[in-house]
C-alpha positions as CSV (number, residue, x, y, z in Angstrom):
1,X,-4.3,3.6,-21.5
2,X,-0.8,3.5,-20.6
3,X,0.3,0.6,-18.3
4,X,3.4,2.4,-17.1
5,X,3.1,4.8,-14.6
6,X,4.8,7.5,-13.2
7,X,4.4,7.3,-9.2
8,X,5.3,11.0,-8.5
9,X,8.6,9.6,-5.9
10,X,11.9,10.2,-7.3
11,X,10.9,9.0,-10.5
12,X,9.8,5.8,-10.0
13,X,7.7,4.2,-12.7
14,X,4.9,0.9,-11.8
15,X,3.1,-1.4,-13.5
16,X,-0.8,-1.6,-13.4
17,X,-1.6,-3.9,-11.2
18,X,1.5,-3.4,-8.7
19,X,1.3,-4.0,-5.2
20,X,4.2,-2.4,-3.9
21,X,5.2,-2.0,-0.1
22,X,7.3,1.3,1.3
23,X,8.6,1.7,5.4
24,X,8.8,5.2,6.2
25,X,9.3,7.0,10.2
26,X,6.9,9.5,11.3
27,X,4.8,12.3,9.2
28,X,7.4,13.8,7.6
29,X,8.8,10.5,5.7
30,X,5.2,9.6,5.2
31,X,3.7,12.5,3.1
32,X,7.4,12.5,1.3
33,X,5.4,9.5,-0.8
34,X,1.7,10.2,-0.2
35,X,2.1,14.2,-1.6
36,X,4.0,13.0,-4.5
37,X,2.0,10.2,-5.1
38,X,-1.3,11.7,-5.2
39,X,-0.1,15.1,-6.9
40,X,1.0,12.7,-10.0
41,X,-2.3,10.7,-10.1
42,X,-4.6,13.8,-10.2
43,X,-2.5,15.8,-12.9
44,X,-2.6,12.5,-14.7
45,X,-6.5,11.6,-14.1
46,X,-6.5,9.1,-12.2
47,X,-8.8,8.2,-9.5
48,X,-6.8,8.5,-6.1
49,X,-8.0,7.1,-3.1
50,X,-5.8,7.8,0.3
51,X,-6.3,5.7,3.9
52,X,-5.0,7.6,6.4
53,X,-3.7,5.9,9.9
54,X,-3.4,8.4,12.7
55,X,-4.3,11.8,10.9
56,X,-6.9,13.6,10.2
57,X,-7.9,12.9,6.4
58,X,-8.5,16.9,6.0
59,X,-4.8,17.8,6.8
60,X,-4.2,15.2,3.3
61,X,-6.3,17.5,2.0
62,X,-4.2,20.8,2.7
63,X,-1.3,19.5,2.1
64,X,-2.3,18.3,-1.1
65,X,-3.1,22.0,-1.8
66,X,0.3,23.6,-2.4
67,X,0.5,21.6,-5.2
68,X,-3.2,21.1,-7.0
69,X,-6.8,22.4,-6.5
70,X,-7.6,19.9,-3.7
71,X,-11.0,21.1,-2.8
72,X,-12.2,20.8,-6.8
73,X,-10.7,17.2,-7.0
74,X,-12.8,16.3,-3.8
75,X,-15.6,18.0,-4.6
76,X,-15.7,16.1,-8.2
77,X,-14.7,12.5,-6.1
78,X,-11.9,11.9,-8.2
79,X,-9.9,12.3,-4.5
80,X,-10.9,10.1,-2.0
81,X,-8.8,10.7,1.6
82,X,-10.5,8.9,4.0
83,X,-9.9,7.4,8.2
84,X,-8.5,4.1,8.5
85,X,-11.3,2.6,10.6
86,X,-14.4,4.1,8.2
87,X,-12.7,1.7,5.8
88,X,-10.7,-1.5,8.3
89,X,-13.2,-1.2,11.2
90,X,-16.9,-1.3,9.6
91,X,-17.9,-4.3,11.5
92,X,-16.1,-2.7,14.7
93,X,-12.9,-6.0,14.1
94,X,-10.2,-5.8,11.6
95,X,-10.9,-8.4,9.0
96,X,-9.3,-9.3,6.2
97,X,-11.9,-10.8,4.3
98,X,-14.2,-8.0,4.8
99,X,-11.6,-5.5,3.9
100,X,-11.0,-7.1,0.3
101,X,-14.7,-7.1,-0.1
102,X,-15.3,-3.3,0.6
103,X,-12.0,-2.5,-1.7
104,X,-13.2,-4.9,-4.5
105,X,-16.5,-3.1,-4.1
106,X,-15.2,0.4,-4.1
107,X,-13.3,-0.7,-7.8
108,X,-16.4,-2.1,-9.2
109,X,-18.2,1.5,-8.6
110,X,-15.5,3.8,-10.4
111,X,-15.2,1.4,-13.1
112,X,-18.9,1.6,-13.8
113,X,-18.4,5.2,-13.1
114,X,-16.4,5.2,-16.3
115,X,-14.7,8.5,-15.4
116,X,-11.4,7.0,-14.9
117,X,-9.5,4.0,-16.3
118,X,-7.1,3.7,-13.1
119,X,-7.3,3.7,-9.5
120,X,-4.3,4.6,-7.4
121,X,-4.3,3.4,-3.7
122,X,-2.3,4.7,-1.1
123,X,-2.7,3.2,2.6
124,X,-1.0,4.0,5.3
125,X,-0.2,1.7,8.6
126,X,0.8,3.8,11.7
127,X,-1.1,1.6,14.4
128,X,-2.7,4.4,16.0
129,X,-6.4,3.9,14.5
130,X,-6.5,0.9,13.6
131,X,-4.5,-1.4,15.4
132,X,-4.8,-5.2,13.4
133,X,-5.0,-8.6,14.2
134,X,-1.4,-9.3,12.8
135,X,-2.3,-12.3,11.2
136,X,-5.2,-10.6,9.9
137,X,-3.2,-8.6,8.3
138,X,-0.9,-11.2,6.6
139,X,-3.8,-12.7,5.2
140,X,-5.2,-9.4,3.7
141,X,-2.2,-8.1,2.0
142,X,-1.4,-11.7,0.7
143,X,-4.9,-11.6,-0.5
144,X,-4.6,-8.6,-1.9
145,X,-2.5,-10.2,-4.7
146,X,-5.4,-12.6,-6.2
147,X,-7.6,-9.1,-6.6
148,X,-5.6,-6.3,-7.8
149,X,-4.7,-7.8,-11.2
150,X,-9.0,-7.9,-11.7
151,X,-9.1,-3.5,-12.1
152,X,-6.3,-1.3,-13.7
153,X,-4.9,-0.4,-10.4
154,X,-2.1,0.4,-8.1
155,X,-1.5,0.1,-4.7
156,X,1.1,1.4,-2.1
157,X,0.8,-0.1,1.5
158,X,2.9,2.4,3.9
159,X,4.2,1.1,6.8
160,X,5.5,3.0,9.9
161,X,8.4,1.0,10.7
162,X,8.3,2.7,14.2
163,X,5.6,1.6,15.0
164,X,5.7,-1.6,13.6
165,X,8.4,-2.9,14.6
166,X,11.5,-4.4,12.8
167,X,9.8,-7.8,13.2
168,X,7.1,-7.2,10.2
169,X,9.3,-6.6,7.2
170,X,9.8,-10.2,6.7
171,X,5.7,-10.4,6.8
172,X,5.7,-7.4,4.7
173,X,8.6,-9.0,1.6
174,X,6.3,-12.3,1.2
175,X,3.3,-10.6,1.0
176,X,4.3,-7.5,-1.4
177,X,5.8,-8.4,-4.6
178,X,7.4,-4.8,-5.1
179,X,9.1,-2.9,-2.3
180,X,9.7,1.1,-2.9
181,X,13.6,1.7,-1.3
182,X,14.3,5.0,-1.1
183,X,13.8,6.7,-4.7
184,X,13.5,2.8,-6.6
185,X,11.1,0.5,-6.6
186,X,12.5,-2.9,-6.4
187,X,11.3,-6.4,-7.5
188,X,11.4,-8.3,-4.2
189,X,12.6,-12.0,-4.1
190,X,11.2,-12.8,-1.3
191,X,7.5,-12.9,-2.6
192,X,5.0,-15.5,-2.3
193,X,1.8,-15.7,-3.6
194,X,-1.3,-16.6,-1.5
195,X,-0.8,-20.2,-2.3
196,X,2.7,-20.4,-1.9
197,X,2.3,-18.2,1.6
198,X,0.1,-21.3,3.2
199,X,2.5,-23.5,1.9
200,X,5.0,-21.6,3.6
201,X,3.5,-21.6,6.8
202,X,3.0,-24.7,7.6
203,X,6.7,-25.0,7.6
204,X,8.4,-24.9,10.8
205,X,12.2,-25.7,12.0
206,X,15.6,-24.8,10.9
207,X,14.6,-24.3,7.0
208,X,11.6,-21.6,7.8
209,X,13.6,-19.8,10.1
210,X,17.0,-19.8,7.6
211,X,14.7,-18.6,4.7
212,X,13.1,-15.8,6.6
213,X,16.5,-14.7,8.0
214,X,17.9,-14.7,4.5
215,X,14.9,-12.2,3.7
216,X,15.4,-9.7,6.6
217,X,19.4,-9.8,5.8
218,X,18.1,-9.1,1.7
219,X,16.1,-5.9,3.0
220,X,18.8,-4.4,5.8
221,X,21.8,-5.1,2.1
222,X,19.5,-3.5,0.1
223,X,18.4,-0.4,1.9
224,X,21.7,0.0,3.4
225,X,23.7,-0.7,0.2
226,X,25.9,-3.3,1.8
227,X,27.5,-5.3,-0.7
């Protein structure tokens, strides 16, 4: 089993056991990934399992099918596209813990499966749904980084920066060790891990505020290519 894989986007090649973070505006930018993304983990095998934010899981589906059998895929479960709130909003809140516990759950069944030796992810944030708790969601995508290194996995969390808001990138570069820019996937300096994060924010003052400045002003250079 290869470790290396190729993500379908311009490219880009990931590690198992990435967690990578992309911003994209409206549908269009957003199936630019997913399509891609999907298309390259079904021709190579891999179980694929989409969350969808604000669509309706069966247009995935027929989009998907300009470019592979979609329908046999589905029909065999090796494609999973599924709402948002089946998967965020089981208990009727958005909670992190829960979350982790349902995704950790969902690996431990495809593993036993055996069918497939890796799982890729894609999610997709867009508000509309499922609308989180934002601190919630901090703690669920920091989290996220003590379990995806116990499956062969990777993991793309898509965030619709219109909907967002400028204001969560910051959130988004300490909680994501990889950030997909354009057509490159990028190593982020920014990154904390879960302990590091509660470390982090118990700081308050001039020094937390500098340091999360300096991370917003690393995003806008690199995305921007200002030098």
């Amino acid at each position: 089993m290869s470790t290396n894989l190729d993500l379908g986007v311009g490219g880009v090649r990931a590690q198992l056991g990435d967690h990578i973070c992309g911003l994209y505006t409206g549908e269009a930018q957003r199936d630019q990934i997913v399509i891609p993304f999907l298309t390259a983990g079904l021709a190579s095998g891999d179980k694929c399992i989409c969350v969808v934010d604000g669509i309706d899981p069966a247009k995935i589906v027929m989009s998907l099918d300009s470019h592979v059998d979609a329908s046999k895929f589905t029909a065999t479960n090796q494609l999973e596209v599924i709402r948002a709130s089946d998967v965020y909003l089981r208990s009727g809140s958005f909670s992190a813990d829960e979350v982790i516990g349902s995704w950790k759950a969902a690996m431990a069944d495809v593993m036993y499966d055996g069918r497939f030796d890796v799982v890729r992810a894609v999610e997709t944030w867009s508000r509309r749904d499922v609308v989180p708790d934002m601190d919630e969601l901090l703690m669920l995508e920091s989290e996220m980084n003590r379990y995806l290194p116990l499956y062969p996995q990777v993991i793309v969390c898509l965030y619709d920066i219109d909907r967002f808001g400028a204001s969560i990138v910051v959130n988004l570069l300490r909680t994501h060790p990889r950030v997909l820019m354009g057509g490159t996937l990028v190593d982020n300096p920014y990154f904390r891990t879960p302990d590091e994060l509660l470390i982090e924010q118990e700081r308050t003052g001039t020094a937390a505020a500098q340091e999360m400045e300096k991370a917003a002003e690393w995003y806008f250079d690199a995305t921007t290519g200002t030098t």
